[in-house]
N, C-alpha and C positions, 0 to 999 in steps of 0.2 A: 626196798628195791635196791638191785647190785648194779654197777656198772663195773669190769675189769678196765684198768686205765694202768699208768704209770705208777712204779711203786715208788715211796720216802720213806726213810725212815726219822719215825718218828723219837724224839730227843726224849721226851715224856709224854706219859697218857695222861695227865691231867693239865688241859692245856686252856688256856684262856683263848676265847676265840676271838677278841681284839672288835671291831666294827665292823656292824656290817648291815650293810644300807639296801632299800631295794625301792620301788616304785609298784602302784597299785593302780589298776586296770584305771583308765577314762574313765570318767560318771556315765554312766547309758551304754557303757563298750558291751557287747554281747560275748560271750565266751566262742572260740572257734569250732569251728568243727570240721574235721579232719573226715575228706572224703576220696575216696579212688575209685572210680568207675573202667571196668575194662571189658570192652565187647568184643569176645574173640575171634567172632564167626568175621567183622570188620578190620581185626587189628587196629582201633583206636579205643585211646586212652584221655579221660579227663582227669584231672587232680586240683584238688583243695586241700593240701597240707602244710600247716604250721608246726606241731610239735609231735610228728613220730619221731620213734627211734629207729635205727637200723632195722632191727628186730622185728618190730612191727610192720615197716613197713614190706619186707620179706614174709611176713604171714598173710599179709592181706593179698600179697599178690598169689600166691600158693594157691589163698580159699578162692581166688578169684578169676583164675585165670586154668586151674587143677594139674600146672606143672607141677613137678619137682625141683626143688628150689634148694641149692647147696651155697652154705657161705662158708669162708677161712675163718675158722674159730678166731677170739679177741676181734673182729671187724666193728668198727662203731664209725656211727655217723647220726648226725642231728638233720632229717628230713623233712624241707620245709622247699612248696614248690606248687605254682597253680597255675593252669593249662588243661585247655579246651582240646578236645578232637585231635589228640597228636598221634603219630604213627605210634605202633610199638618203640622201636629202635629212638626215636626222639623223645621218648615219655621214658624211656630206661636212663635214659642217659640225663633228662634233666633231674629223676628220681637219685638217681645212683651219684652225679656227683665226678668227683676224681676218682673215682670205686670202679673195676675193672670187673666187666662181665662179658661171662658168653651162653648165649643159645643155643642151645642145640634141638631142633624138629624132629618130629617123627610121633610115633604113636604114642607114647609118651613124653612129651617136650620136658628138658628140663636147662635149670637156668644156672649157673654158676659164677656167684660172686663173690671176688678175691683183690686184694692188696699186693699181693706179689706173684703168685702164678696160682695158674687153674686148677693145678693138682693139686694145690692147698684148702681147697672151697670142698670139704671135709664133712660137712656140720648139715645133716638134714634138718628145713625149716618145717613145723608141722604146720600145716593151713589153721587159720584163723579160723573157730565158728561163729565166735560171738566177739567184738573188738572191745577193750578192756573198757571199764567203764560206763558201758551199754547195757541195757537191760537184757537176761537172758530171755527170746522172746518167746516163749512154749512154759515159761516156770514163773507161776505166782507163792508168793509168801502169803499166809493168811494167820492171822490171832485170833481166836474164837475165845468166846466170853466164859467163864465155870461153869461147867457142866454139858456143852458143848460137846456133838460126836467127830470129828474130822472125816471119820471114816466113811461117814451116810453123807457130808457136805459133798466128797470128793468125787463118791459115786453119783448123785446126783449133778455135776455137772460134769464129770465125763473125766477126771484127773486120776493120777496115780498120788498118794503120799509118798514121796521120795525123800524126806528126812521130817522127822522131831525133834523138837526141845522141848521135851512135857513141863519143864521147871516156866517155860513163859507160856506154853498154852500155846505155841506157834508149832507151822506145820510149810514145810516145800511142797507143791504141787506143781508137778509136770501135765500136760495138756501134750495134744498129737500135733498142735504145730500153733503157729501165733497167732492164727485168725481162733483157734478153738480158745485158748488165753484170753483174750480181746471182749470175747460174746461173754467168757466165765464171768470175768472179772464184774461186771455191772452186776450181776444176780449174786455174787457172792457178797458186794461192798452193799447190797439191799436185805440181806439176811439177819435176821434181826440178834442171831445168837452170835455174830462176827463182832470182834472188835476194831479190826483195822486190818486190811488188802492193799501189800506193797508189789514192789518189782522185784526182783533179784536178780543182783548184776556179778558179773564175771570181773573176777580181778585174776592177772597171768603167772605162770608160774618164776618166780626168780631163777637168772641164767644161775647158769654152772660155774665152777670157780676154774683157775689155773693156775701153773705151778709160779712159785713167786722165784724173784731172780737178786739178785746184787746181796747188800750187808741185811744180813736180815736179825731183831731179834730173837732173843731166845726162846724154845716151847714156854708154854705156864706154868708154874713151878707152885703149890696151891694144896694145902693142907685143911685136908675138912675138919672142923671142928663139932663138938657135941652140940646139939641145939639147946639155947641159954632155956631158964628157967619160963619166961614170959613168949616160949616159940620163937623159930625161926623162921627165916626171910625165907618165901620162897618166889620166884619171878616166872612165871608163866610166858612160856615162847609160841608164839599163836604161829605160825609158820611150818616149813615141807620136813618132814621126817627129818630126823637128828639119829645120829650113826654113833657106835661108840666112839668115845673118843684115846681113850687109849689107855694104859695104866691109870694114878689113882685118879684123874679126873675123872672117869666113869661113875665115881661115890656122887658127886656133884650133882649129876640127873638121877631124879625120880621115873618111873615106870610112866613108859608115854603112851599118850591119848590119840585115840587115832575117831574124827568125827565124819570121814568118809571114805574106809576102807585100809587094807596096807599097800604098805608101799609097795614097790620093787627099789630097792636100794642098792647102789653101786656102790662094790665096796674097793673099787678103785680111786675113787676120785670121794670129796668131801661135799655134803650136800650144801645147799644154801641156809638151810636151819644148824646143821651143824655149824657151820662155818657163824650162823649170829651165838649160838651158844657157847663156842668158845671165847670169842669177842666181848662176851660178857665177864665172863671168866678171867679174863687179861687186864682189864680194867677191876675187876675185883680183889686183884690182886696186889693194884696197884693201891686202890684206897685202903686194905684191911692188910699188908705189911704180909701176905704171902701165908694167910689162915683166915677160915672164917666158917661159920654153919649156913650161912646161905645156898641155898641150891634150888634149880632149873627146873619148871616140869614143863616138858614139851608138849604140845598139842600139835599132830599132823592136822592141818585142815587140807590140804592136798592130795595126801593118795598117789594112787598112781597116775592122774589127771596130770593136766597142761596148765587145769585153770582152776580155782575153786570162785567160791561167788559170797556175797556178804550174806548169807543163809549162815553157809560153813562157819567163817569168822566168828559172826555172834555165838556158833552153836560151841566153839571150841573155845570163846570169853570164858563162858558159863562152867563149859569144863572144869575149866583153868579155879575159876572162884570156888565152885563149889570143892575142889579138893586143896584149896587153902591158901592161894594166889593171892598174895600182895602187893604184886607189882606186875602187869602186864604190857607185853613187849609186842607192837604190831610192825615189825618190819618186811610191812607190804603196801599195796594198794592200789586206787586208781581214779577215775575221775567220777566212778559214779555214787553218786551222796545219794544212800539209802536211808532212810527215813527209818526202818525195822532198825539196823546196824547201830540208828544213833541216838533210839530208846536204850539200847541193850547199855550202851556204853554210858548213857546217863546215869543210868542202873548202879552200875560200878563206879559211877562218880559219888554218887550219894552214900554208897561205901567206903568212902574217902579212900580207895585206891587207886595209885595213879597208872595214867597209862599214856606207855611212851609209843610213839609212831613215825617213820620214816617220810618227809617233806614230799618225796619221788624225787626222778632224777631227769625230769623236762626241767629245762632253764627256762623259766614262767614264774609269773607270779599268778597264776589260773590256781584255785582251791584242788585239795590233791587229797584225797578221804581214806581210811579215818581221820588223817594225821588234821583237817582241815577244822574238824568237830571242837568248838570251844573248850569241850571237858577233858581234850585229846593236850599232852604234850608235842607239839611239832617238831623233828628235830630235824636238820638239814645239815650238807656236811661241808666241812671247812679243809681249807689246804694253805697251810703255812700262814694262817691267822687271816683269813679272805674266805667268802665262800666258794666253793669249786665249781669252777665254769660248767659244770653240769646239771649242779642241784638247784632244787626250787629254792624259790626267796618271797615268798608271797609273805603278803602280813598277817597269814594266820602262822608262820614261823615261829616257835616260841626260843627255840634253840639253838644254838650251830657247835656240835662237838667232832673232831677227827673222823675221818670217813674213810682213812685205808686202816684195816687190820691184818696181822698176819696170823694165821692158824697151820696148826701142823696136823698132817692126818697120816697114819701108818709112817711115821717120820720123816715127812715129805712137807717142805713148807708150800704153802699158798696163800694168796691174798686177793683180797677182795675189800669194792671200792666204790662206795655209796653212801645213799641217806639213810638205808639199810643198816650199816655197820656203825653210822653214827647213832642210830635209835638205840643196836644192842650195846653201845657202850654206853650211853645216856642209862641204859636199863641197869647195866653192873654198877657204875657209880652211884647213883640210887642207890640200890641195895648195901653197898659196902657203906654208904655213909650212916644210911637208918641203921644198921645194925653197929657203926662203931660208935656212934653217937647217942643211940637212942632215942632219934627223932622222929617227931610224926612226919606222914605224907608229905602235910604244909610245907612243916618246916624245912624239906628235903628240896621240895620245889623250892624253896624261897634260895637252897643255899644253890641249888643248879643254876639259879637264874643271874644269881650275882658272882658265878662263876663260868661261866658260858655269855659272856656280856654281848648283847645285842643291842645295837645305840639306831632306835630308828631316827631318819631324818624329821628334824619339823614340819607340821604341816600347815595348812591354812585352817 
Protein backbone atom coordinates (compact mmCIF):
# COMPACT_ATOMS: atom_id res chain seq x y z
CA UNK A 1 0.00 0.00 0.00
CA UNK A 2 1.00 3.78 -1.20
CA UNK A 3 0.30 6.82 0.66
CA UNK A 4 1.88 10.16 -1.22
CA UNK A 5 3.10 12.34 1.97
CA UNK A 6 6.01 14.60 2.22
CA UNK A 7 9.26 14.01 0.45
CA UNK A 8 13.18 13.32 2.40
CA UNK A 9 15.81 12.66 1.28
CA UNK A 10 17.13 9.93 2.15
CA UNK A 11 21.27 9.98 3.26
CA UNK A 12 21.38 6.24 2.53
CA UNK A 13 19.30 3.18 1.41
CA UNK A 14 20.59 1.03 3.86
CA UNK A 15 19.47 2.29 6.84
CA UNK A 16 19.06 0.88 10.41
CA UNK A 17 15.64 1.61 11.50
CA UNK A 18 16.75 2.24 15.30
CA UNK A 19 13.41 1.24 17.85
CA UNK A 20 10.53 0.73 17.49
CA UNK A 21 7.75 -0.01 19.97
CA UNK A 22 4.07 -0.61 19.51
CA UNK A 23 1.15 -2.02 21.86
CA UNK A 24 -1.23 -5.07 21.06
CA UNK A 25 -4.99 -4.93 21.14
CA UNK A 26 -6.78 -5.59 24.94
CA UNK A 27 -7.20 -9.36 25.77
CA UNK A 28 -11.10 -9.97 24.45
CA UNK A 29 -10.91 -6.29 22.42
CA UNK A 30 -12.79 -7.26 19.33
CA UNK A 31 -11.42 -5.87 15.94
CA UNK A 32 -13.53 -2.66 14.73
CA UNK A 33 -15.68 -2.43 12.14
CA UNK A 34 -16.02 0.33 10.05
CA UNK A 35 -19.59 1.28 9.16
CA UNK A 36 -21.46 4.21 7.02
CA UNK A 37 -25.09 4.07 6.69
CA UNK A 38 -26.83 6.72 4.35
CA UNK A 39 -30.43 6.95 3.67
CA UNK A 40 -30.96 9.26 0.94
CA UNK A 41 -34.56 9.35 0.36
CA UNK A 42 -34.26 10.93 4.48
CA UNK A 43 -30.86 12.71 4.25
CA UNK A 44 -29.65 11.01 7.38
CA UNK A 45 -26.40 9.51 8.08
CA UNK A 46 -24.95 7.02 10.76
CA UNK A 47 -21.23 6.27 11.08
CA UNK A 48 -18.99 3.90 13.00
CA UNK A 49 -15.48 4.62 11.84
CA UNK A 50 -12.27 4.11 13.15
CA UNK A 51 -9.66 3.54 10.52
CA UNK A 52 -10.69 4.66 6.88
CA UNK A 53 -8.66 6.44 4.80
CA UNK A 54 -9.66 9.54 2.82
CA UNK A 55 -10.07 7.23 -0.02
CA UNK A 56 -12.11 5.02 1.33
CA UNK A 57 -14.11 6.95 2.83
CA UNK A 58 -15.03 8.92 -0.43
CA UNK A 59 -15.91 5.41 -2.10
CA UNK A 60 -18.16 4.45 0.33
CA UNK A 61 -19.95 7.47 -0.01
CA UNK A 62 -20.15 7.36 -4.09
CA UNK A 63 -21.32 3.45 -3.64
CA UNK A 64 -23.74 4.81 -1.31
CA UNK A 65 -25.23 7.50 -1.79
CA UNK A 66 -24.62 7.22 -6.39
CA UNK A 67 -23.21 10.95 -6.48
CA UNK A 68 -20.33 11.88 -8.06
CA UNK A 69 -17.62 12.37 -5.89
CA UNK A 70 -14.37 14.71 -6.88
CA UNK A 71 -11.40 15.15 -4.61
CA UNK A 72 -7.88 17.60 -5.09
CA UNK A 73 -5.47 14.94 -5.87
CA UNK A 74 -2.47 14.29 -2.87
CA UNK A 75 -5.92 14.93 -0.17
CA UNK A 76 -5.24 12.55 2.81
CA UNK A 77 -6.98 12.34 5.94
CA UNK A 78 -7.20 9.40 8.82
CA UNK A 79 -11.22 8.96 9.12
CA UNK A 80 -12.34 8.11 12.44
CA UNK A 81 -16.04 9.38 13.66
CA UNK A 82 -19.40 7.80 15.08
CA UNK A 83 -22.86 9.23 15.07
CA UNK A 84 -26.33 8.26 14.83
CA UNK A 85 -29.13 10.04 12.63
CA UNK A 86 -27.20 13.04 11.56
CA UNK A 87 -28.31 15.48 8.83
CA UNK A 88 -26.22 15.19 5.54
CA UNK A 89 -24.45 18.60 5.98
CA UNK A 90 -23.57 17.54 9.82
CA UNK A 91 -22.29 13.87 9.01
CA UNK A 92 -20.04 15.75 6.10
CA UNK A 93 -18.62 17.74 8.11
CA UNK A 94 -17.96 15.54 11.17
CA UNK A 95 -16.62 12.81 8.19
CA UNK A 96 -14.56 15.31 6.30
CA UNK A 97 -12.83 17.18 9.16
CA UNK A 98 -10.86 20.58 8.27
CA UNK A 99 -11.39 19.25 4.57
CA UNK A 100 -13.44 21.64 2.49
CA UNK A 101 -16.49 20.61 0.42
CA UNK A 102 -19.27 21.49 -1.58
CA UNK A 103 -22.64 19.90 -2.97
CA UNK A 104 -23.88 20.48 -5.53
CA UNK A 105 -27.92 18.91 -6.27
CA UNK A 106 -29.65 18.12 -9.08
CA UNK A 107 -30.20 15.04 -11.24
CA UNK A 108 -27.01 13.99 -10.68
CA UNK A 109 -25.55 15.34 -7.37
CA UNK A 110 -22.04 15.50 -7.14
CA UNK A 111 -19.68 16.30 -4.08
CA UNK A 112 -16.44 18.07 -4.20
CA UNK A 113 -13.70 17.72 -1.87
CA UNK A 114 -10.65 20.08 -1.69
CA UNK A 115 -7.81 21.51 0.44
CA UNK A 116 -7.45 24.77 -1.18
CA UNK A 117 -10.24 25.54 -3.85
CA UNK A 118 -12.99 23.62 -5.65
CA UNK A 119 -11.50 23.87 -8.99
CA UNK A 120 -8.83 21.63 -7.63
CA UNK A 121 -11.26 18.54 -6.52
CA UNK A 122 -10.00 17.08 -10.01
CA UNK A 123 -9.88 13.32 -9.21
CA UNK A 124 -13.04 11.05 -9.96
CA UNK A 125 -13.73 8.80 -6.80
CA UNK A 126 -15.18 5.33 -8.24
CA UNK A 127 -18.04 3.89 -5.93
CA UNK A 128 -17.00 1.16 -3.79
CA UNK A 129 -18.61 -2.38 -4.55
CA UNK A 130 -17.26 -4.48 -2.15
CA UNK A 131 -15.18 -2.49 0.89
CA UNK A 132 -11.60 -3.85 1.11
CA UNK A 133 -11.28 -6.66 3.27
CA UNK A 134 -14.87 -7.96 3.01
CA UNK A 135 -15.76 -10.91 1.31
CA UNK A 136 -16.71 -10.71 -2.43
CA UNK A 137 -20.42 -11.65 -1.77
CA UNK A 138 -21.70 -13.39 -5.21
CA UNK A 139 -17.77 -15.36 -5.48
CA UNK A 140 -16.85 -18.66 -3.78
CA UNK A 141 -13.38 -20.15 -4.02
CA UNK A 142 -13.64 -23.85 -4.21
CA UNK A 143 -10.57 -26.84 -4.14
CA UNK A 144 -11.89 -29.95 -5.42
CA UNK A 145 -10.09 -33.14 -4.68
CA UNK A 146 -8.09 -35.34 -8.06
CA UNK A 147 -10.01 -36.02 -10.36
CA UNK A 148 -12.78 -33.79 -9.57
CA UNK A 149 -14.95 -31.76 -12.74
CA UNK A 150 -15.36 -27.93 -11.75
CA UNK A 151 -17.25 -27.73 -14.67
CA UNK A 152 -20.43 -30.14 -13.78
CA UNK A 153 -19.96 -28.83 -9.80
CA UNK A 154 -20.52 -25.32 -11.22
CA UNK A 155 -23.32 -26.16 -13.43
CA UNK A 156 -24.98 -27.91 -10.87
CA UNK A 157 -25.21 -25.24 -8.51
CA UNK A 158 -25.93 -22.37 -10.78
CA UNK A 159 -22.10 -20.61 -10.87
CA UNK A 160 -19.85 -19.46 -13.59
CA UNK A 161 -16.00 -20.49 -13.37
CA UNK A 162 -14.36 -17.20 -13.54
CA UNK A 163 -10.68 -18.18 -12.88
CA UNK A 164 -8.33 -21.36 -12.50
CA UNK A 165 -5.18 -22.42 -10.94
CA UNK A 166 -5.06 -26.03 -12.21
CA UNK A 167 -1.59 -26.33 -10.39
CA UNK A 168 -3.93 -26.38 -6.89
CA UNK A 169 -7.07 -27.81 -8.09
CA UNK A 170 -8.70 -24.49 -7.09
CA UNK A 171 -11.53 -22.74 -9.17
CA UNK A 172 -13.39 -18.70 -8.74
CA UNK A 173 -17.00 -19.20 -8.87
CA UNK A 174 -19.26 -16.37 -9.34
CA UNK A 175 -23.03 -16.86 -8.41
CA UNK A 176 -26.03 -14.19 -9.59
CA UNK A 177 -25.87 -12.49 -6.33
CA UNK A 178 -25.19 -13.43 -2.36
CA UNK A 179 -28.16 -14.97 -1.39
CA UNK A 180 -27.36 -17.57 -4.59
CA UNK A 181 -23.50 -17.74 -2.80
CA UNK A 182 -25.03 -18.49 0.60
CA UNK A 183 -27.52 -21.55 -0.48
CA UNK A 184 -24.23 -22.83 -2.97
CA UNK A 185 -21.99 -22.74 -0.40
CA UNK A 186 -23.54 -25.61 2.10
CA UNK A 187 -24.00 -28.14 -0.90
CA UNK A 188 -20.71 -27.59 -2.30
CA UNK A 189 -18.71 -27.68 1.38
CA UNK A 190 -21.09 -31.38 1.53
CA UNK A 191 -19.77 -32.65 -1.82
CA UNK A 192 -17.72 -35.33 -1.28
CA UNK A 193 -15.27 -34.74 -4.22
CA UNK A 194 -14.55 -30.84 -2.57
CA UNK A 195 -11.66 -30.28 -0.57
CA UNK A 196 -12.23 -27.00 0.99
CA UNK A 197 -14.91 -23.82 0.08
CA UNK A 198 -13.58 -20.35 1.00
CA UNK A 199 -14.63 -16.68 0.48
CA UNK A 200 -12.86 -14.27 -1.77
CA UNK A 201 -12.21 -10.95 -0.70
CA UNK A 202 -11.34 -7.89 -2.45
CA UNK A 203 -8.21 -6.09 -1.81
CA UNK A 204 -8.19 -2.03 -3.75
CA UNK A 205 -6.24 -0.89 -6.22
CA UNK A 206 -2.95 1.22 -5.08
CA UNK A 207 -3.38 5.09 -5.68
CA UNK A 208 -1.37 6.68 -8.32
CA UNK A 209 2.01 8.39 -7.76
CA UNK A 210 2.98 12.26 -8.33
CA UNK A 211 5.51 14.25 -9.52
CA UNK A 212 8.30 14.48 -6.72
CA UNK A 213 9.57 17.98 -5.79
CA UNK A 214 12.89 19.62 -3.81
CA UNK A 215 16.71 17.84 -3.84
CA UNK A 216 15.94 14.75 -5.32
CA UNK A 217 18.31 11.62 -5.88
CA UNK A 218 19.75 10.40 -8.96
CA UNK A 219 17.76 7.91 -11.70
CA UNK A 220 19.21 4.08 -11.03
CA UNK A 221 22.30 3.78 -12.55
CA UNK A 222 22.40 -0.48 -12.64
CA UNK A 223 24.18 -2.81 -14.95
CA UNK A 224 22.86 -6.30 -15.72
CA UNK A 225 25.06 -8.91 -15.30
CA UNK A 226 25.21 -12.63 -16.82
CA UNK A 227 23.34 -15.14 -14.61
CA UNK A 228 26.12 -16.88 -12.22
CA UNK A 229 26.62 -20.65 -12.82
CA UNK A 230 24.01 -21.91 -9.87
CA UNK A 231 20.88 -19.32 -11.58
CA UNK A 232 19.90 -16.28 -10.91
CA UNK A 233 17.82 -14.10 -8.38
CA UNK A 234 14.79 -13.59 -9.68
CA UNK A 235 11.99 -11.51 -7.33
CA UNK A 236 8.37 -11.78 -8.36
CA UNK A 237 6.19 -8.49 -8.18
CA UNK A 238 2.70 -9.68 -7.38
CA UNK A 239 1.22 -6.20 -8.03
CA UNK A 240 -0.79 -3.49 -11.01
CA UNK A 241 1.09 -3.74 -14.46
CA UNK A 242 4.64 -2.44 -14.43
CA UNK A 243 5.46 -0.10 -17.53
CA UNK A 244 8.69 0.09 -19.24
CA UNK A 245 11.01 1.54 -17.46
CA UNK A 246 13.27 3.17 -19.56
CA UNK A 247 16.82 2.61 -21.16
CA UNK A 248 18.92 -0.27 -19.78
CA UNK A 249 16.69 -1.08 -16.96
CA UNK A 250 14.15 -2.42 -19.04
CA UNK A 251 16.97 -5.76 -19.26
CA UNK A 252 15.96 -6.14 -15.54
CA UNK A 253 12.16 -7.17 -16.18
CA UNK A 254 11.18 -10.46 -17.42
CA UNK A 255 8.07 -10.85 -19.87
CA UNK A 256 5.03 -10.12 -17.53
CA UNK A 257 2.05 -12.15 -16.32
CA UNK A 258 -1.00 -10.77 -16.43
CA UNK A 259 -3.58 -13.46 -14.06
CA UNK A 260 -6.80 -11.18 -14.97
CA UNK A 261 -6.65 -9.63 -18.15
CA UNK A 262 -4.48 -6.46 -19.73
CA UNK A 263 -4.12 -3.44 -18.57
CA UNK A 264 -4.92 -0.19 -19.93
CA UNK A 265 -1.72 1.52 -18.97
CA UNK A 266 -0.98 5.32 -18.71
CA UNK A 267 1.88 6.06 -20.33
CA UNK A 268 2.01 9.44 -18.75
CA UNK A 269 2.23 8.93 -15.39
CA UNK A 270 4.14 5.74 -13.46
CA UNK A 271 1.95 2.87 -12.24
CA UNK A 272 2.11 1.68 -8.69
CA UNK A 273 3.89 -1.71 -9.74
CA UNK A 274 6.21 0.23 -11.67
CA UNK A 275 7.04 2.58 -9.19
CA UNK A 276 7.62 -0.88 -6.51
CA UNK A 277 9.83 -2.31 -9.30
CA UNK A 278 12.09 0.37 -9.46
CA UNK A 279 12.31 0.73 -5.69
CA UNK A 280 13.64 -2.52 -5.78
CA UNK A 281 16.02 -1.68 -8.30
CA UNK A 282 17.55 1.36 -6.16
CA UNK A 283 18.03 -0.65 -3.27
CA UNK A 284 19.72 -3.25 -5.50
CA UNK A 285 21.99 -1.13 -6.39
CA UNK A 286 22.65 -0.03 -3.34
CA UNK A 287 23.72 -3.65 -1.96
CA UNK A 288 25.39 -5.10 -5.21
CA UNK A 289 27.86 -1.71 -5.95
CA UNK A 290 25.70 -0.79 -9.23
CA UNK A 291 25.63 -4.59 -11.08
CA UNK A 292 24.00 -7.61 -10.54
CA UNK A 293 21.98 -10.73 -12.52
CA UNK A 294 18.95 -10.29 -10.40
CA UNK A 295 15.90 -9.37 -12.10
CA UNK A 296 11.91 -8.71 -11.59
CA UNK A 297 9.04 -10.79 -13.06
CA UNK A 298 5.94 -8.89 -12.79
CA UNK A 299 2.75 -10.43 -12.31
CA UNK A 300 -0.36 -7.98 -13.11
CA UNK A 301 -3.06 -9.47 -10.67
CA UNK A 302 -5.07 -6.18 -11.39
CA UNK A 303 -5.94 -5.58 -14.88
CA UNK A 304 -7.83 -3.06 -15.63
CA UNK A 305 -9.99 -3.35 -12.39
CA UNK A 306 -10.15 -1.15 -9.27
CA UNK A 307 -9.81 -4.05 -7.04
CA UNK A 308 -8.45 -7.54 -7.38
CA UNK A 309 -9.23 -10.26 -4.49
CA UNK A 310 -7.06 -13.00 -2.81
CA UNK A 311 -8.17 -15.63 -5.67
CA UNK A 312 -5.94 -13.35 -8.07
CA UNK A 313 -2.90 -13.05 -5.47
CA UNK A 314 -2.63 -16.72 -4.96
CA UNK A 315 -3.19 -17.29 -8.75
CA UNK A 316 -0.31 -14.76 -9.63
CA UNK A 317 2.20 -16.42 -6.33
CA UNK A 318 1.85 -19.53 -8.43
CA UNK A 319 2.78 -17.74 -11.59
CA UNK A 320 5.51 -16.11 -10.11
CA UNK A 321 6.96 -19.81 -8.51
CA UNK A 322 6.34 -21.62 -11.24
CA UNK A 323 8.56 -19.47 -13.80
CA UNK A 324 11.25 -19.41 -11.13
CA UNK A 325 10.49 -16.75 -8.27
CA UNK A 326 12.68 -16.74 -5.34
CA UNK A 327 11.68 -14.00 -3.72
CA UNK A 328 8.05 -12.74 -3.67
CA UNK A 329 7.04 -9.20 -3.09
CA UNK A 330 3.28 -8.57 -1.97
CA UNK A 331 3.01 -4.90 -1.78
CA UNK A 332 -0.64 -4.90 -1.10
CA UNK A 333 -3.47 -5.94 0.98
CA UNK A 334 -6.21 -5.69 3.43
CA UNK A 335 -7.91 -6.73 6.20
CA UNK A 336 -9.48 -9.86 4.92
CA UNK A 337 -7.48 -13.12 6.25
CA UNK A 338 -8.31 -15.72 3.66
CA UNK A 339 -7.78 -19.08 4.56
CA UNK A 340 -7.30 -20.24 0.43
CA UNK A 341 -4.42 -17.21 0.17
CA UNK A 342 -2.75 -18.53 3.37
CA UNK A 343 -2.46 -22.32 2.18
CA UNK A 344 -0.92 -20.90 -1.06
CA UNK A 345 1.70 -18.91 0.91
CA UNK A 346 2.44 -21.95 3.28
CA UNK A 347 3.14 -23.58 0.10
CA UNK A 348 6.01 -21.21 -0.69
CA UNK A 349 7.15 -21.31 2.69
CA UNK A 350 7.92 -24.87 2.62
CA UNK A 351 9.75 -23.87 -0.40
CA UNK A 352 11.81 -21.93 1.66
CA UNK A 353 11.08 -18.86 -0.40
CA UNK A 354 10.58 -15.71 1.20
CA UNK A 355 7.99 -13.55 1.03
CA UNK A 356 8.01 -9.91 1.79
CA UNK A 357 4.55 -7.90 2.25
CA UNK A 358 3.57 -4.33 3.05
CA UNK A 359 2.22 -3.80 7.11
CA UNK A 360 -0.69 -1.23 5.34
CA UNK A 361 -0.93 2.18 5.98
CA UNK A 362 -3.92 2.38 8.88
CA UNK A 363 -2.06 3.44 12.18
CA UNK A 364 -3.32 0.23 13.99
CA UNK A 365 -2.01 -2.53 15.39
CA UNK A 366 -5.23 -4.55 13.88
CA UNK A 367 -3.72 -7.78 11.55
CA UNK A 368 -3.26 -6.45 7.95
CA UNK A 369 -3.00 -9.69 5.39
CA UNK A 370 -0.96 -11.23 3.67
CA UNK A 371 1.66 -9.17 5.43
CA UNK A 372 -0.16 -10.54 8.97
CA UNK A 373 0.56 -14.54 7.94
CA UNK A 374 3.33 -15.89 10.22
CA UNK A 375 5.18 -17.31 6.91
CA UNK A 376 4.76 -13.70 5.61
CA UNK A 377 7.83 -11.03 6.25
CA UNK A 378 5.82 -7.90 7.58
CA UNK A 379 7.36 -4.85 6.73
CA UNK A 380 6.18 -1.47 7.71
CA UNK A 381 7.68 1.86 7.09
CA UNK A 382 10.13 4.08 8.93
CA UNK A 383 10.90 7.88 8.81
CA UNK A 384 14.02 9.22 10.03
CA UNK A 385 14.62 5.95 12.35
CA UNK A 386 10.67 6.15 14.06
CA UNK A 387 7.92 4.41 12.37
CA UNK A 388 5.76 6.81 10.16
CA UNK A 389 2.73 8.09 11.65
CA UNK A 390 0.91 6.24 9.15
CA UNK A 391 2.12 2.82 8.97
CA UNK A 392 0.89 -0.11 10.98
CA UNK A 393 2.83 -1.25 14.00
CA UNK A 394 1.07 -4.54 14.99
CA UNK A 395 3.08 -7.36 16.50
CA UNK A 396 2.76 -9.34 13.48
CA UNK A 397 5.50 -6.53 12.19
CA UNK A 398 8.64 -8.23 11.41
CA UNK A 399 10.32 -5.16 9.85
CA UNK A 400 10.63 -1.38 9.43
CA UNK A 401 12.78 -0.26 6.29
CA UNK A 402 12.54 3.47 4.45
CA UNK A 403 9.16 4.09 3.04
CA UNK A 404 9.65 7.13 0.70
CA UNK A 405 11.36 6.09 -2.77
CA UNK A 406 12.10 8.14 -5.65
CA UNK A 407 11.56 6.77 -9.23
CA UNK A 408 11.92 8.23 -12.42
CA UNK A 409 9.49 7.55 -15.38
CA UNK A 410 9.96 9.28 -19.09
CA UNK A 411 12.54 11.47 -17.04
CA UNK A 412 10.18 12.78 -14.72
CA UNK A 413 10.88 12.15 -10.99
CA UNK A 414 8.23 10.95 -8.65
CA UNK A 415 7.84 9.40 -5.28
CA UNK A 416 5.92 7.58 -3.48
CA UNK A 417 5.41 6.76 0.28
CA UNK A 418 4.46 3.75 2.15
CA UNK A 419 4.57 0.27 3.59
CA UNK A 420 4.33 -0.54 -0.09
CA UNK A 421 7.72 0.89 -0.81
CA UNK A 422 9.24 -0.28 2.31
CA UNK A 423 8.27 -4.18 1.18
CA UNK A 424 9.72 -3.44 -2.32
CA UNK A 425 13.04 -2.32 -0.92
CA UNK A 426 13.04 -5.08 1.89
CA UNK A 427 12.44 -7.26 -1.57
CA UNK A 428 15.88 -5.62 -3.51
CA UNK A 429 17.86 -5.98 -0.39
CA UNK A 430 17.02 -9.47 -0.17
CA UNK A 431 18.02 -10.23 -3.42
CA UNK A 432 21.22 -8.07 -3.65
CA UNK A 433 22.38 -9.63 -0.40
CA UNK A 434 21.60 -13.57 -1.53
CA UNK A 435 23.14 -13.11 -4.59
CA UNK A 436 26.40 -11.08 -3.12
CA UNK A 437 26.76 -13.45 -0.56
CA UNK A 438 25.59 -16.46 -1.40
CA UNK A 439 23.14 -17.02 1.16
CA UNK A 440 20.22 -19.07 1.74
CA UNK A 441 16.70 -17.61 2.54
CA UNK A 442 17.35 -18.18 6.36
CA UNK A 443 20.26 -16.69 6.37
CA UNK A 444 19.04 -13.48 4.37
CA UNK A 445 16.16 -13.25 6.91
CA UNK A 446 18.48 -13.58 9.89
CA UNK A 447 20.74 -10.72 8.22
CA UNK A 448 17.37 -8.35 7.47
CA UNK A 449 16.44 -8.83 10.92
CA UNK A 450 19.56 -7.64 12.60
CA UNK A 451 19.76 -4.97 10.33
CA UNK A 452 16.31 -3.56 10.38
CA UNK A 453 16.21 -3.75 14.35
CA UNK A 454 13.00 -4.00 15.91
CA UNK A 455 13.30 -3.65 19.83
CA UNK A 456 9.72 -4.73 21.03
CA UNK A 457 8.74 -3.60 24.52
CA UNK A 458 8.67 -6.25 27.53
CA UNK A 459 5.88 -7.77 28.23
CA UNK A 460 4.02 -9.48 31.21
Amino acid sequence: MSLIVRMYRLSSLLLVAGSLCWSSPAPGAEKPTNKLSWDTKKNRVAAEVQSWSLGVLLENIASRTGWRVYVEPDTTRHVSASFTNAPMGEALKLLLGDLNYAYIPGAKPKLFVFKTAMGNATKLVSARETPPGKPIPNELIVKLKPGANIDELARAVGAKVVGRIPELNAYRLRFEDEAAADAARAVIASNPEVAAVDHNYNLERPPDLHNGQGQLPPPVQLQLNPPPSNGRIIVGLIDTAVQPLGGNLDSFLLKQFSVVGQSVVDHESPSHGTSMAETMLRSLQAMTKGSTSVQILPVDVYGPNQSTSTFSVAAGIVQAINAGARIINLSLGSEGDSPFLHEVIQQVNQQNIPVFAAAGNEPTTLPYFPAAYPEVTAVTAMDHGQIAAYANRGSFVSLGAPGTSVIYFNGVPYYVTGTSSAAAFTSGVAAGYMETTHSSPQATKTFLQNAFVLNKPAGP
